[in-house]
N, C-alpha and C positions, 0 to 999 in steps of 0.2 A: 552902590559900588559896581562897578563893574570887572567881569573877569573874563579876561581875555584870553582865545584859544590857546596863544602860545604859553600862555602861564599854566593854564590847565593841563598842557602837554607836559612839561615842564616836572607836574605834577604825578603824570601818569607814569612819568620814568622813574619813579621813586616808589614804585609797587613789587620790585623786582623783580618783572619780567612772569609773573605771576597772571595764569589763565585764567580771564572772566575780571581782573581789573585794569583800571585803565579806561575809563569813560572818555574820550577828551572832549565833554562839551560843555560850553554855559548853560545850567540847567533855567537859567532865567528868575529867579523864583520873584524879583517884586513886579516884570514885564506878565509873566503870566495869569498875575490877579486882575488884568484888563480883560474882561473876555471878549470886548471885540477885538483886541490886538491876539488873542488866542483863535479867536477865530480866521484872523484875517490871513494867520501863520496856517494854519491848516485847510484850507482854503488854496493857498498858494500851489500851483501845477509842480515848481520845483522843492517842496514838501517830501522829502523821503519819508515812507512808507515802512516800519517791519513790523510786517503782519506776525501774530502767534495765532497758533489752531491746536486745541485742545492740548497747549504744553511743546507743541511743536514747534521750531522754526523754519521760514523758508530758503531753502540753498539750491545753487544751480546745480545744475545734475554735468557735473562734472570729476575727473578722477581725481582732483585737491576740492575741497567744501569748500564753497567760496557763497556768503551770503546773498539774499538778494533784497533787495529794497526799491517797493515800488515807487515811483512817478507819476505825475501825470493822471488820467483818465483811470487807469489802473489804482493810484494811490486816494483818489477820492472816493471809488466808487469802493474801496475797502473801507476807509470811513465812515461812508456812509451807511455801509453794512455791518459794522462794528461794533458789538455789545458794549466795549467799553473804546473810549479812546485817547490816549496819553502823551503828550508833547513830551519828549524827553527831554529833548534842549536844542541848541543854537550851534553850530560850525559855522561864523562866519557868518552870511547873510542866507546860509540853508537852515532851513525847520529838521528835525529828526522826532517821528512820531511812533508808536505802535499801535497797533490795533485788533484787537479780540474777535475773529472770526472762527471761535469756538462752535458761536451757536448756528451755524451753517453746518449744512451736511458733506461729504465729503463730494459730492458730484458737482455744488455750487464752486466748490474753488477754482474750478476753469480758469475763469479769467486772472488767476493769482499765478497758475503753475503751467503757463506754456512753456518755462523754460527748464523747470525745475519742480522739486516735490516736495512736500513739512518732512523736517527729520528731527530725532531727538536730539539736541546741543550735545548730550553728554558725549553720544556715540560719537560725533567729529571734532570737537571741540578741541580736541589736543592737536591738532593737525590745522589749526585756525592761528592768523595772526591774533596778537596782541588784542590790538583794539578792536577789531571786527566783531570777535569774539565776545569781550567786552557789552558791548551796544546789544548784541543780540542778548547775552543772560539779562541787562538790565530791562531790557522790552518784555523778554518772559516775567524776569520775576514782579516788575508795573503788573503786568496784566493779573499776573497768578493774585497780588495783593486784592486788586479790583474783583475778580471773580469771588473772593469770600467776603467781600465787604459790599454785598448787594445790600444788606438790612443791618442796622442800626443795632451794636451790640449792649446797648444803653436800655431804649427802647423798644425795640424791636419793630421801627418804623422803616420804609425804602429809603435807601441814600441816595442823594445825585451826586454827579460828578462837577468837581471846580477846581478853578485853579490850575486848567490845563492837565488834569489828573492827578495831580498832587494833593488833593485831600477829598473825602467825601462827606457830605453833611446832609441831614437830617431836619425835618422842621420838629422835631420833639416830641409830637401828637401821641405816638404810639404811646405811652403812659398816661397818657390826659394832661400831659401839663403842654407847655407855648415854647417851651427854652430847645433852641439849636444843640444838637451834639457834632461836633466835628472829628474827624477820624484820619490821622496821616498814615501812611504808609510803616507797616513794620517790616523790622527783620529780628531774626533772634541771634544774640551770641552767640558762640561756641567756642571752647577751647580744645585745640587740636597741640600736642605736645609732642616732643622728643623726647626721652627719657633714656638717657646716658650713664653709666659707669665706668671707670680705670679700667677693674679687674672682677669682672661681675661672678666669674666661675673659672680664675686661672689661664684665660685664654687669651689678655689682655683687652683693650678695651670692644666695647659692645652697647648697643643698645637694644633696648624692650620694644618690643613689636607684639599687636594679639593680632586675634581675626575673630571673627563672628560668623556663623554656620550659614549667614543669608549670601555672603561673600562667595564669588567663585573660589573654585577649589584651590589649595592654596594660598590665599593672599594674605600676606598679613602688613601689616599696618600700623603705626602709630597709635597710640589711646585717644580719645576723644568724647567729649560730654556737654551738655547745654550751660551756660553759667544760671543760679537757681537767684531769687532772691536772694539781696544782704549780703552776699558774696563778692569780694573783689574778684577780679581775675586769675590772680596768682592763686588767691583760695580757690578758684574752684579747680584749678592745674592739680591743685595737691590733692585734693577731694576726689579728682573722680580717678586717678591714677593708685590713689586709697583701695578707693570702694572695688576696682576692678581688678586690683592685681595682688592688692595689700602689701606696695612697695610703698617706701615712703621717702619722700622727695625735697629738695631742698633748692637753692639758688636757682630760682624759677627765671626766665628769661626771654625779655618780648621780641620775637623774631621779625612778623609780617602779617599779616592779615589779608583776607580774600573773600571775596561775595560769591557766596555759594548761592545760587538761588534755583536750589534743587529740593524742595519748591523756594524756601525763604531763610535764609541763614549767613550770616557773619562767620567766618572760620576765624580764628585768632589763634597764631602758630605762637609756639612757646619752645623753647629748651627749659628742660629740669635736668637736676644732677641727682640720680638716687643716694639714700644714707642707707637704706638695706638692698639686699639681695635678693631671697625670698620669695618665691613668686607663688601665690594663694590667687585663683581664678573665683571669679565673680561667675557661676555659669549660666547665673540670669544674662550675663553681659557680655559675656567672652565664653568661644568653645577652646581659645588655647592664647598663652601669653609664653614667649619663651626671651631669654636674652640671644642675640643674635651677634656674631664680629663681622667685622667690614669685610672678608674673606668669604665668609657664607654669604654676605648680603649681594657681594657680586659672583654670585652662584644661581641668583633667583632669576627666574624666567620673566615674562613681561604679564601683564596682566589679561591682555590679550590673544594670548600664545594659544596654539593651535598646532596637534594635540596640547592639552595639558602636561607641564612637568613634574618639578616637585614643590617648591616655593613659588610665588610671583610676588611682584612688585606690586603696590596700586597705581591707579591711574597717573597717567603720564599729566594731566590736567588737574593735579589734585596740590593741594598744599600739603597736604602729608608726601608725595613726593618728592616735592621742592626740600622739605625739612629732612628728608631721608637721604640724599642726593648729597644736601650741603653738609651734613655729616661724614659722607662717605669722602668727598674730597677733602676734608678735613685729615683723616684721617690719615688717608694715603697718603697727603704730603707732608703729612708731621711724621 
């Protein structure tokens, strides 16, 4: 089958405009089990390049973040310098690859940053289009996968890389037997929720917001939890909004989903409507859980407010914003 950019476009606008999705490439997947046709694509002078350095990405050193992706002379000789190296996919008759120049020291990157410096995604990321943005989380979180999948979780033999970086395998030895293990790429769920009531404490409606003591000061935020085994989704919406606030939740509700890959995560947004009120902190989990009305909410500061206020928002890049936002207008216009 083939999938063509415009479809995958097509595609991307149905993420709702949600930061770090929206890939719009042909990831290839039956062209890249050729590995001369993998090679010949990486190989190629117009083969873009996004280099990752120890979690970083590279941006032109400009007042809007704007990515950079080598070419050329530049783009091969990262390659070839590259612990790991990963084809992402096809725009057309361009390659889009990444490459792990982690295990270089910071004075080798020369030829990477005449124009620009590695920064952390998170810190510009809100300030990034769509898909720019996009390409770069997915080249971090390729490489982040490949750097803990050097040895064979099976056997505990070395992996190589195939398939254009899409899976890594193992000849099996490490336990004494002959049998290949192969190893695709993970990410973990999450359920990241809204948690909504009418009249939670008389003030009309509101929703539940905690924070957690690692959090800058002030923020609070949406609940959120890994989904565990055996668990559907919606179970774990109830489960971890249970275990952390001990409200308890009903007409669970699938919003949007987003690739966290800070380092490796699936967010899966949700609306729930609570049936209690109640609010019992987990303080293994939560330093505070409060209901909040649309009125206090547009009273909070931004997350990166300078001085500090009294409330903030979270990140403007985050899916729990997106779900805190589309509440808020909600609100006000009903």
């Amino acid at each position: 089958m083939v999938v063509t950019v415009a479809a995958l476009c097509q595609i991307s606008r149905m993420v709702k405009n949600l930061k770090y999705a929206g890939v719009a490439l042909d990831r290839a997947s039956a062209l890249r089990r050729d590995e001369t046709w993998v090679a010949e694509r990486l190989g190629d002078p117009a083969t873009l390049v996004a280099p990752v350095w120890r979690g970083l990405n590279l941006f032109k050193s400009d007042s809007m973040p704007q990515a950079v992706f080598l070419n050329g002379t530049a783009a091969q000789t990262a390659i070839k310098e590259a612990g790991a190296v990963v084809l992402l996919g096809l725009d057309g008759n361009t390659a889009y690859a990444a490459a792990d120049l982690s295990g270089l020291d910071e004075y080798a990157l020369a030829p990477f940053t005449d124009t620009g410096g590695f920064e952390d995604l998170r810190r510009v990321g809100a300030l990034m289009a769509g898909p720019e943005g996009a390409l770069l989380a997915y080249a971090r979180g390729m490489v982040h996968w490949h750097q803990k999948h050097m040895f064979c979780g099976v056997c505990g033999a070395p992996t190589t890389n195939r398939d254009g970086g899409l899976v890594r395998i193992c000849d099996g030895r490490g336990d004494g037997g002959d049998d290949t293990h192969m190893h695709f790429p993970r990410t973990d769920p999450a359920v990241i929720m809204l948690v909504t009531h009418d009249n939670p404490e008389g003030n009309g409606p509101a929703c539940l917001l905690g924070r957690q003591r690692r959090w800058v000061n002030g923020m609070y935020s949406t609940l959120a939890g890994f989904v565990e085994p055996g668990e559907t989704l919606e179970e774990a919406v109830a489960r971890e909004v249970l275990e952390e606030s001990d409200i308890r939740v009903t007409d669970v509700q699938y919003m949007a989903s987003q690739p966290w890959p800070f380092p490796s995560s699936l967010m899966l947004g949700f609306r729930a409507r609570a049936e209690t009120t109640k609010i019992l902190i987990d303080a293994r989990e939560l330093e505070d859980a409060r209901w909040f009305t649309a009125d206090e909410m547009l009273g909070f500061g931004e997350w990166g407010d300078e001085p500090p206020g009294n409330n903030r928002m979270p990140r403007t890049d985050s899916i729990a914003r997106w779900l805190m936002d589309g509440w808020l207008k909600e609100v006000r216009s009903g």
